[in-house]
C-alpha positions as CSV (number, residue, x, y, z in Angstrom):
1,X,102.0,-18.4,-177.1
2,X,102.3,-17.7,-173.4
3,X,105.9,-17.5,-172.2
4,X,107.2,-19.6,-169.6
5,X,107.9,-18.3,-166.2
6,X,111.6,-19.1,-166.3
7,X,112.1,-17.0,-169.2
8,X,109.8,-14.0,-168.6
9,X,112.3,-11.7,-167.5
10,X,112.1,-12.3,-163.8
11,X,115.7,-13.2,-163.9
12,X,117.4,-10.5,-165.6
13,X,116.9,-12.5,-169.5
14,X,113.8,-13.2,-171.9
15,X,113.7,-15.4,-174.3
16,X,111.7,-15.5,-177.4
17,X,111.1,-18.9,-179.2
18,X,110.1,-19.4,-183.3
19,X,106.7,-19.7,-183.8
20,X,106.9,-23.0,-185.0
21,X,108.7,-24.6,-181.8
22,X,105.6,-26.6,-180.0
23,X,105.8,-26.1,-176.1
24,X,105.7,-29.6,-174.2
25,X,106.5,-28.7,-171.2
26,X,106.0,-25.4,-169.0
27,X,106.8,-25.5,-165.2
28,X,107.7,-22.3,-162.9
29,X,111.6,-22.8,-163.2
30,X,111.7,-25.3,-166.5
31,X,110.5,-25.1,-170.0
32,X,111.0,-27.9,-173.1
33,X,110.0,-27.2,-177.2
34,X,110.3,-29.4,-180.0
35,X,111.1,-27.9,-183.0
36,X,109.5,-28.9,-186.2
37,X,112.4,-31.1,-187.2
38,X,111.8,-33.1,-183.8
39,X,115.1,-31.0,-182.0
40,X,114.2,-31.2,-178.2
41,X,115.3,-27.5,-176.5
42,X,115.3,-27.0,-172.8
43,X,115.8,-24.2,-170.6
44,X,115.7,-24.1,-166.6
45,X,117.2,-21.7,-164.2
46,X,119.2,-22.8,-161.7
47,X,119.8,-20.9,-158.1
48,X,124.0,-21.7,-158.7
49,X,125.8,-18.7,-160.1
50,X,128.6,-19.7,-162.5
51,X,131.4,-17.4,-164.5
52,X,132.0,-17.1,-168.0
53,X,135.3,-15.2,-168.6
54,X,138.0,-16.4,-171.1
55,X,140.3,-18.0,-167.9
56,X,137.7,-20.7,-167.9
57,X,137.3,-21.4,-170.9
58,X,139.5,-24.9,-170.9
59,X,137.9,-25.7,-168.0
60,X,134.2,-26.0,-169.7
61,X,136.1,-27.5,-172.8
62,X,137.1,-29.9,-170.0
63,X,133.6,-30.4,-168.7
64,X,132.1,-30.9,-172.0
65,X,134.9,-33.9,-172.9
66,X,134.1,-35.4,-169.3
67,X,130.4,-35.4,-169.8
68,X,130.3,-37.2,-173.4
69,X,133.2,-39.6,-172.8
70,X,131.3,-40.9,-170.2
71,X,128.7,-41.9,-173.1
72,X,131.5,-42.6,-175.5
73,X,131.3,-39.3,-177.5
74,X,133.4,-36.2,-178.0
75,X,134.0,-32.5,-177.9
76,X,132.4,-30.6,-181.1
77,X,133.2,-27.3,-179.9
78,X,133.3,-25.0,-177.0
79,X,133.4,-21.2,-177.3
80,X,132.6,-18.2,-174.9
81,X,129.7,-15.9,-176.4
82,X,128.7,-12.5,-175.7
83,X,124.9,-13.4,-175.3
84,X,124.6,-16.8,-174.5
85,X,127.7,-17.1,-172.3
86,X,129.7,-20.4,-172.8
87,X,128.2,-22.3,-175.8
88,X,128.9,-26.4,-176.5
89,X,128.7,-29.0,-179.0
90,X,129.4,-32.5,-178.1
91,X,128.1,-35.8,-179.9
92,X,127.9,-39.3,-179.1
93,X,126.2,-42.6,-180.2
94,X,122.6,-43.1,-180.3
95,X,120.9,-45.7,-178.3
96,X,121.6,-48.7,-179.4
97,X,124.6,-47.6,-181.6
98,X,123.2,-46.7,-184.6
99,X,123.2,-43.0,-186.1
100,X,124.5,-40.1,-183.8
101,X,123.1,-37.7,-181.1
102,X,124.3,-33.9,-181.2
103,X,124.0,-32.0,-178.2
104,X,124.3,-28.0,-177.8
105,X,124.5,-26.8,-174.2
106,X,124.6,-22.9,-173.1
107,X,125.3,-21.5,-169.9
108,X,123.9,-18.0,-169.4
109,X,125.1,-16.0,-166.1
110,X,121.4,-13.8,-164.2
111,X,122.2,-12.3,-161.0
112,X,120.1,-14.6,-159.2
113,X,121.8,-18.1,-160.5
114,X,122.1,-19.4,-164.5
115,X,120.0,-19.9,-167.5
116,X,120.9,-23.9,-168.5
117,X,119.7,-24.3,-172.3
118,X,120.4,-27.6,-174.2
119,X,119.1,-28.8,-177.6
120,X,119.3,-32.4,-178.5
121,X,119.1,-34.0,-182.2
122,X,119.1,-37.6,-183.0
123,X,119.7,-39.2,-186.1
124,X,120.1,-42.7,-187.3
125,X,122.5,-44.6,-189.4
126,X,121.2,-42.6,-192.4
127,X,123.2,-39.4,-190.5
128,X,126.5,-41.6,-190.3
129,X,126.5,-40.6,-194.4
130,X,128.0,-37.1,-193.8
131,X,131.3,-38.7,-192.7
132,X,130.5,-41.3,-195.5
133,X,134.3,-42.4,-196.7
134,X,136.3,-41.3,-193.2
135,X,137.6,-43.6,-190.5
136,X,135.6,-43.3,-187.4
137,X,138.7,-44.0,-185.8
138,X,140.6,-41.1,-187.1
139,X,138.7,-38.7,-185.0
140,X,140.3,-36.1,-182.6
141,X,139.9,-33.4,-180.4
142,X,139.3,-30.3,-182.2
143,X,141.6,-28.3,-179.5
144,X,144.4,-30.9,-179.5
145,X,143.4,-32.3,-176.1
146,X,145.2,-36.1,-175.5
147,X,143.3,-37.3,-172.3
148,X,146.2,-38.3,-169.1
149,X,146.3,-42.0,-168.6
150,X,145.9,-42.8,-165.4
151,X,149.2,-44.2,-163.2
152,X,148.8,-46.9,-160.7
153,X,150.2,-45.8,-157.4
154,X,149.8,-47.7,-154.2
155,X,147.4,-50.0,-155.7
156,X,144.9,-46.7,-156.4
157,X,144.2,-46.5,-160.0
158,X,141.6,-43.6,-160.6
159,X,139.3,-43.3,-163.5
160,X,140.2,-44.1,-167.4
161,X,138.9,-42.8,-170.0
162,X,137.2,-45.5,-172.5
163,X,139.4,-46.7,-175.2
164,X,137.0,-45.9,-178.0
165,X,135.3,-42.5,-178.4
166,X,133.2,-40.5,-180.9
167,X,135.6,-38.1,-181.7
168,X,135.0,-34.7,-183.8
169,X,135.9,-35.6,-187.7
170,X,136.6,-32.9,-190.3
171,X,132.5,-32.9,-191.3
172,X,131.6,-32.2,-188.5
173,X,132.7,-28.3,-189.2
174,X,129.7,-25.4,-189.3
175,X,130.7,-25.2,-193.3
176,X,129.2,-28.5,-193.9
177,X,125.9,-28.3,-192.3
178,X,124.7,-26.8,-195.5
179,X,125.2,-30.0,-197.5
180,X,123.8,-31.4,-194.2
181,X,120.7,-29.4,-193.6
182,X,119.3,-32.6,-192.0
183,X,121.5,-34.0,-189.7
184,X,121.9,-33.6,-185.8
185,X,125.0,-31.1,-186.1
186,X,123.0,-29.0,-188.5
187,X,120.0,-29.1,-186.5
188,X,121.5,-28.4,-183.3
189,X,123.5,-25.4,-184.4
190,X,119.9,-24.0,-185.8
191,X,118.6,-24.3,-182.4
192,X,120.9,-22.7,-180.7
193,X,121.5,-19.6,-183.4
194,X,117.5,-19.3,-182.6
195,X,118.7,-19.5,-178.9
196,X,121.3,-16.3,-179.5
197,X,118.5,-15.0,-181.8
198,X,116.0,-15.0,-179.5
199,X,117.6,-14.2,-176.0
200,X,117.6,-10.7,-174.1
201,X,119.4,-9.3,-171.6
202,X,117.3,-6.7,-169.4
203,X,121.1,-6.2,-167.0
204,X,124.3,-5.8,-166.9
205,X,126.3,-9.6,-166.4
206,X,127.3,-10.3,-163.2
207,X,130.4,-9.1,-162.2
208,X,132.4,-12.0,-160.6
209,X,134.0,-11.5,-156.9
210,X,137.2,-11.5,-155.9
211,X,139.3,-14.5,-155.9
212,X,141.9,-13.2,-153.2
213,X,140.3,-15.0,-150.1
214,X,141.1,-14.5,-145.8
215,X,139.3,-17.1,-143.8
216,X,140.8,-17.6,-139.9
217,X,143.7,-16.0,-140.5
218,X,144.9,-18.2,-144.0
219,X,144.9,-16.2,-147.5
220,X,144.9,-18.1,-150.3
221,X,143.6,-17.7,-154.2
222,X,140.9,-19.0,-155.4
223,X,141.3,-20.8,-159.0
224,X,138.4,-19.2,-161.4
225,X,135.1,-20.4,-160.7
226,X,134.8,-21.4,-157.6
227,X,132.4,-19.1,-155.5
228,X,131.4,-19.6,-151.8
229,X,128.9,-21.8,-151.5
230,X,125.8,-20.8,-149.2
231,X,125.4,-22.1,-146.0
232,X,129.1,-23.5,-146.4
233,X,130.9,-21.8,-143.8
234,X,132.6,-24.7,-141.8
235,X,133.9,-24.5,-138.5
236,X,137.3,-23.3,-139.5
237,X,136.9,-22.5,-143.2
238,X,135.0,-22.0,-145.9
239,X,133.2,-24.5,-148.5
240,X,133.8,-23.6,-152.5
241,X,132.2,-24.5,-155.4
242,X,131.7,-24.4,-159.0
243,X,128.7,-25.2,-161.4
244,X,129.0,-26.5,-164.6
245,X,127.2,-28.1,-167.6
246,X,124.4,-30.9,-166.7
247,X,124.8,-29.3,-163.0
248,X,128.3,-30.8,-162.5
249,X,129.6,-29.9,-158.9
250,X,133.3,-29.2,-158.0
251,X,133.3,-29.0,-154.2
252,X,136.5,-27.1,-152.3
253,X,137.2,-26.8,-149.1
254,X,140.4,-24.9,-147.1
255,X,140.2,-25.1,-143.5
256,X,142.2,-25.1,-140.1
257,X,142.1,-28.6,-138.6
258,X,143.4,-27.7,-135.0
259,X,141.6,-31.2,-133.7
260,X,144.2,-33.3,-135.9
261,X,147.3,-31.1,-135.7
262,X,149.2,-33.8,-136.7
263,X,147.6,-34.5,-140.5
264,X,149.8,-32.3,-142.4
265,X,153.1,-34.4,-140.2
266,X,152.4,-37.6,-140.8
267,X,150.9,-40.3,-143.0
268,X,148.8,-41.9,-139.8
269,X,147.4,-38.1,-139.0
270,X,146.0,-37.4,-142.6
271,X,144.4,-41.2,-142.4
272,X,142.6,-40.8,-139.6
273,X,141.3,-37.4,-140.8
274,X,140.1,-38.4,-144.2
275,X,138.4,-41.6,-142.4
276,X,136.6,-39.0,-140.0
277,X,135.6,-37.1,-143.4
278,X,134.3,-40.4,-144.5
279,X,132.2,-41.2,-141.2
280,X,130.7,-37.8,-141.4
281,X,129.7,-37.8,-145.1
282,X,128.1,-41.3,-144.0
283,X,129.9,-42.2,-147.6
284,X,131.4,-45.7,-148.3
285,X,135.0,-46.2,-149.4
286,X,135.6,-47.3,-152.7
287,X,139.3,-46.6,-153.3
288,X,141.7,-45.8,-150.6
289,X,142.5,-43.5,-149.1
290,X,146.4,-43.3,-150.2
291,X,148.8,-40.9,-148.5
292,X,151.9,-40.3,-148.9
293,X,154.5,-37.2,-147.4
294,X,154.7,-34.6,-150.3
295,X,156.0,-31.2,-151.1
296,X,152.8,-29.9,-153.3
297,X,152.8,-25.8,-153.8
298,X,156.4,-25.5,-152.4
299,X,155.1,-26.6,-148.9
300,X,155.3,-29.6,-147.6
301,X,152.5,-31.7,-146.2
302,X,150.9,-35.1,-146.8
303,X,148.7,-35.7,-149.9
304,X,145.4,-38.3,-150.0
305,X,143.1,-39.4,-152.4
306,X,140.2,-41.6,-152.1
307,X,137.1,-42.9,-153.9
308,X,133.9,-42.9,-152.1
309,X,130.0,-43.5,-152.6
310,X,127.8,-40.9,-151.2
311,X,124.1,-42.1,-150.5
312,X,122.4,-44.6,-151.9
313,X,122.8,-47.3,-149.4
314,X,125.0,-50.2,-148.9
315,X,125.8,-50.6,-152.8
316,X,124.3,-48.0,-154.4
317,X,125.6,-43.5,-154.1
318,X,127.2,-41.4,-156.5
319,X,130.8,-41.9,-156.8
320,X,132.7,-39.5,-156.5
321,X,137.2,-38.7,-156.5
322,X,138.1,-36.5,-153.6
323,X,142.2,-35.0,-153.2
324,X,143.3,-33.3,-150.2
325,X,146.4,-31.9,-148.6
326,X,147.5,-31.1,-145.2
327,X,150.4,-28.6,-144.1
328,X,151.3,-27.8,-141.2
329,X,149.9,-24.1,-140.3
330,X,151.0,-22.3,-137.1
331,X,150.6,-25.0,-134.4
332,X,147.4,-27.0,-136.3
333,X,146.8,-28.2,-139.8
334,X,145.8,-26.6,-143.2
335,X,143.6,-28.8,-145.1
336,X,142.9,-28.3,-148.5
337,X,140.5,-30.4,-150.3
338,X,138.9,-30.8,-154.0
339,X,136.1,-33.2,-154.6
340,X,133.8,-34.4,-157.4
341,X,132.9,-36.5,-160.4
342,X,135.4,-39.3,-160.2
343,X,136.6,-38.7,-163.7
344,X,137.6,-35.3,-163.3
345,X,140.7,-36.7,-160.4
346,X,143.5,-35.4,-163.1
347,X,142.3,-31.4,-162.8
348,X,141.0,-31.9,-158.5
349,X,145.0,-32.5,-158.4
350,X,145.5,-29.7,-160.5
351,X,143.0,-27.5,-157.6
352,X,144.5,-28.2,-154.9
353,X,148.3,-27.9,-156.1
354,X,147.0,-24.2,-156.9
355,X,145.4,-23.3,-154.1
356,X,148.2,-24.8,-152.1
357,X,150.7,-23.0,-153.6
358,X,148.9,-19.2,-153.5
359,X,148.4,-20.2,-149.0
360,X,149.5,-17.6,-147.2
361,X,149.8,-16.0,-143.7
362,X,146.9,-13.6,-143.0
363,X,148.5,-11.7,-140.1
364,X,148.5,-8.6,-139.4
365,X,152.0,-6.7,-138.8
366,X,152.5,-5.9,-135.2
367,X,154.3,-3.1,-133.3
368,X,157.6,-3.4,-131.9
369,X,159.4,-0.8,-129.5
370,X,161.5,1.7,-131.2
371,X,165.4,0.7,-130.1
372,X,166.9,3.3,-131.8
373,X,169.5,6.1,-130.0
374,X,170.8,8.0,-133.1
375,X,167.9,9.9,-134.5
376,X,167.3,9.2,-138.4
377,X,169.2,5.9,-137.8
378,X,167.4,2.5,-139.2
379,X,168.8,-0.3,-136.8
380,X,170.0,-3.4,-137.9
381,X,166.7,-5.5,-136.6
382,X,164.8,-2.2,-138.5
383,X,166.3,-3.2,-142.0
384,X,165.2,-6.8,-141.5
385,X,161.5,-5.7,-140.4
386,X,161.6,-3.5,-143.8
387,X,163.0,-6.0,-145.9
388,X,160.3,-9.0,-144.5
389,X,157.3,-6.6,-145.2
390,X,159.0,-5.8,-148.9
391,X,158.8,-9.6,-149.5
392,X,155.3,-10.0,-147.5
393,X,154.0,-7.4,-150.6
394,X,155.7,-9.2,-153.2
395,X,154.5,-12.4,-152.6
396,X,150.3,-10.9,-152.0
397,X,149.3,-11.4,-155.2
398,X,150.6,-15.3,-155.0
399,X,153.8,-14.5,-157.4
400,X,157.0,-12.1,-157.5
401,X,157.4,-10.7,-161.0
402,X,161.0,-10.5,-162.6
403,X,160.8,-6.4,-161.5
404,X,159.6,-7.3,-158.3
405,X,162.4,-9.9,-158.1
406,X,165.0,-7.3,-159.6
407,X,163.7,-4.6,-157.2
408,X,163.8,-6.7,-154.3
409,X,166.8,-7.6,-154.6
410,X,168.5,-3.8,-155.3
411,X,166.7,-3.6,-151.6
412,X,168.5,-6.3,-150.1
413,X,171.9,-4.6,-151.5
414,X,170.8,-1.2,-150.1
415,X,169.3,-2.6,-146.6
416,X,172.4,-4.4,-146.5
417,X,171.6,-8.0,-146.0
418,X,173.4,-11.2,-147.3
419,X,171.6,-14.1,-149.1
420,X,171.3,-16.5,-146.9
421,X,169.5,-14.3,-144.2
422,X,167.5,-12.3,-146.8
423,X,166.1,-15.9,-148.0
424,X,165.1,-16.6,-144.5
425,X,163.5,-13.7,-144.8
426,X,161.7,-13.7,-147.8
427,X,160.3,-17.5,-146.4
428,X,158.7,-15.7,-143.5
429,X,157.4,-12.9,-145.3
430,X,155.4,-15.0,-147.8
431,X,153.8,-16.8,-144.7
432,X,153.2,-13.3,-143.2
433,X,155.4,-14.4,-140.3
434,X,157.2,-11.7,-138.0
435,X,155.8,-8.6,-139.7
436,X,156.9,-6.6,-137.0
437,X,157.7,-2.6,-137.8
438,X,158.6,0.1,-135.4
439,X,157.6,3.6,-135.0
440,X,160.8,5.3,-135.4
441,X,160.6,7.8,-138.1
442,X,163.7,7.1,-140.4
443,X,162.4,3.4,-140.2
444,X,159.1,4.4,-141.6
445,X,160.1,6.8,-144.4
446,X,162.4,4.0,-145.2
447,X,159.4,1.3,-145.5
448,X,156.7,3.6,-147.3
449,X,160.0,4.1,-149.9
450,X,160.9,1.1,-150.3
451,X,157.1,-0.6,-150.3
452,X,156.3,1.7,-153.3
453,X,159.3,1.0,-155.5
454,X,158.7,-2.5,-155.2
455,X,154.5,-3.1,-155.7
456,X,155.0,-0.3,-158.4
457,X,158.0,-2.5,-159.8
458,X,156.1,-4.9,-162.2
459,X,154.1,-1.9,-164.1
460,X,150.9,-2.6,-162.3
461,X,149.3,-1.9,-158.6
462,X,146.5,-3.9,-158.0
463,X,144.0,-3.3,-155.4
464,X,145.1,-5.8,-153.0
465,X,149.0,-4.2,-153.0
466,X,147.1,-0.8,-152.6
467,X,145.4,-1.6,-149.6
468,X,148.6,-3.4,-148.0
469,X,150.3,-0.5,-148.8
470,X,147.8,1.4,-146.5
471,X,147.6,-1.1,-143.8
472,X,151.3,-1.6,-142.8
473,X,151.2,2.5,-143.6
474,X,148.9,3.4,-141.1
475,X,150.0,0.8,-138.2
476,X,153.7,2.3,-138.3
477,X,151.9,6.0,-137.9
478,X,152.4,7.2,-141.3
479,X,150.1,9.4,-141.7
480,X,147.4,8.7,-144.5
481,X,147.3,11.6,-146.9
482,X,150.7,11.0,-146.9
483,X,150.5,7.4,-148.3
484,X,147.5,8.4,-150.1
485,X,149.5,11.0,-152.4
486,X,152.8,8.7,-152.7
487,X,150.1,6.1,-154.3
488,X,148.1,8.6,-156.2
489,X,151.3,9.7,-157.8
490,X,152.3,6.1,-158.9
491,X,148.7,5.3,-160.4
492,X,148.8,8.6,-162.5
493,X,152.7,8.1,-163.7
């Protein structure tokens, strides 16, 4: 048989199907088969790139127990795979609720997008014999997952999950699908063992970017997944997202709002700001939006939520949950917003508290004349520009390990500063304010010193510390072999 175009190679994988699977559909980016024990198996590339690394993997399991709850199924299983990439089971009740419909979902990374594969087998009530003599009620989660009941807060109640599911039972394990041969589970892990079988790589997997982010001046982490979405470069930020099973969509956005300053101050700011996002999505309102003054990520700033219908007219859109925070950021206002499916409001929370918390000060450190009279003297105001660069490094990488913690603090003893204004110093380095230096000498052996022994404090210097390191390095007029050796001698012990 002829292959289908989507699966030809031109992407970076080919697949090879059994002989017996009949082709019913071929189209340039899509193909469907029916196996001979009427299993449906689908494959279609999609242009959205997606990650598959171990970090993630509760996330898809996540996905996976979104996407069948909202049929009133389950979670089978959900396991990261060398070939196909991140491999699912869920079930859920056939139409009409009788028998049970398995479903096996793949997600395979190209370089130019995904691979989406799905098999689908039905069954009817003769299939609900396998679990002949258990309580359908007596189901669980096979990872231990308890779903988070929503809390009513303002008179905004977000999405609930529904009370009765089809939840994973003990025969529902691989080492009963040989009593089984016939039913959906066993049929669906068939297809998708001829899947693995089948499937070749012709490259390497993509290697995912970096999740340390600078837009306008803001640094902040990205959590795993998210990749910059094309053609979403706002005015003043950047537009995220990440791609999931059945083409789920988690939007984020972190931006500078400097024509509402006032929306990370005050409840009335952040309104009119999410009512402005409203107006320009041309969405309609279905819950919200609720604000309240917060401290989320150790800053503080006003959260909002809100429910909203995108397209579809006057009644009709797809609903979606949308959480945002504003901080106050150098004169204007830091927004950071997570939107999506409105069942997933629990881990959009979740986003933004993250992303929130890792925000940081971009700025570069500037130069400051050199007051000192007494040569190989560090002034005063010297030690506090060493000691605010020391804490800038610490706090890069969006935490201060227990040796960076324990090293930053033997430098406080030895620059001579006392806790209160060593806090206050520490606050400003994390937000990259005042990250002045000078050019006298003493106060630059000092810093390169003292900036090694702490980023080399928690065992490991990581790229972003490196290149810090070399920035501040160079601006004071250390010369870079110099720095260079100082690090090459760290990374080689």
């Amino acid at each position: 048989m002829t292959e289908p175009k989507v699966i030809d190679g031109t992407f970076g994988v080919r697949l090879l199907v059994p002989d017996g699977w009949a082709q019913v559909q071929d189209e340039v980016l899509a193909a469907v088969w029916r196996a001979p024990d009427g299993t449906l198996v689908l494959a279609s590339h999609l242009p959205e790139q997606v990650v598959v690394e171990p970090a993630l993997l509760d996330d898809y399991r996540l996905d996976l127990r979104l996407i069948a709850a909202a049929r009133g199924g389950g979670l089978i299983a959900c396991e990261l795979h060398p070939t196909l990439g991140v491999v699912g089971l869920t079930k859920e009740p056939a139409a009409g609720g009788r028998g049970v419909a398995v479903v096996g979902r793949a997600l395979v990374p190209t370089s130019q997008g995904h691979l989406a594969l799905s098999v689908v087998a039905t069954g009817g009530e003769a299939a609900l014999l396998r679990d002949a003599g258990r309580d359908p009620a007596g189901g669980a989660d096979p990872y231990g997952f308890q779903p988070e009941a929503p809390v009513t807060e303002d008179g905004f109640t977000p999405a609930a999950w529904p009370e009765r599911l089809l939840l994973a039972l003990p025969t529902d394990g691989p080492e009963h699908d040989a009593a089984a041969p016939d039913h959906p589970l066993a049929r669906a892990r068939a297809a998708l063992e001829a899947l693995r079988v089948g499937l070749r790589r012709l490259e390497p997997d993509p290697v995912a970017p970096t999740r340390r982010v600078t837009l306008d001046g803001v640094a902040f982490d990205l959590p795993p997944g998210f990749l910059a979405a094309d053609q979403g470069r706002l005015k003043h930020g950047q537009l995220f997202r990440r791609v999931t099973f059945e083409k789920r969509v988690t939007f984020l956005t972190v931006c500078r709002q400097p024509e509402f300053p006032d929306a990370g101050k005050s409840v009335e700011g952040a309104g009119a700001l999410v009512r402005q996002h409203v107006a320009w999505a041309q969405a309609r309102l279905l819950q919200g939006p609720r604000l309240a003054a917060r401290t989320l990520g150790g800053k503080a700033g006003v959260f909002a939520e809100h429910e909203a219908a995108i397209g579809g007219g006057a009644r009709g859109g797809h609903e979606t949950y949308s959480a945002s925070f504003f901080v106050p950021w150098e004169g204007q206002a830091l927004e950071v917003t997570c939107f999506g499916e409105r069942d997933d409001w629990a881990r959009a929370r979740q986003v933004v508290d993250a992303v929130v918390g890792s925000a940081r000060s971009a700025a570069s450190p500037s130069m400051v004349p050199d007051t000192t009279r007494i040569a190989g003297e560090v002034t005063p105001a010297g030690r506090r520009r060493i000691y605010r660069i020391l804490c800038h490094l610490a706090h890069c990488d969006g935490e201060v390990a227990p040796r960076e913690r324990e090293a930053l603090e033997a430098q406080r003893q030895q620059l001579l500063l006392d806790r209160a204004e060593a806090d206050a110093l520490e606050a400003e380095g994390a937000r990259g304010e005042r990250l002045d230096l000078s050019k006298n000498p003493a106060e630059q052996k000092r810093l390169l010193d003292a900036m090694l022994e702490v980023v080399a404090a928690d065992g490991c210097l990581d790229h972003n510390e490196q290149r810090r390191v070399m920035e501040i390095a160079q601006l004071a007029g250390i010369p870079r072999q110099v720095v260079s050796e100082r690090l090459l001698d760290l990374l080689t012990g």
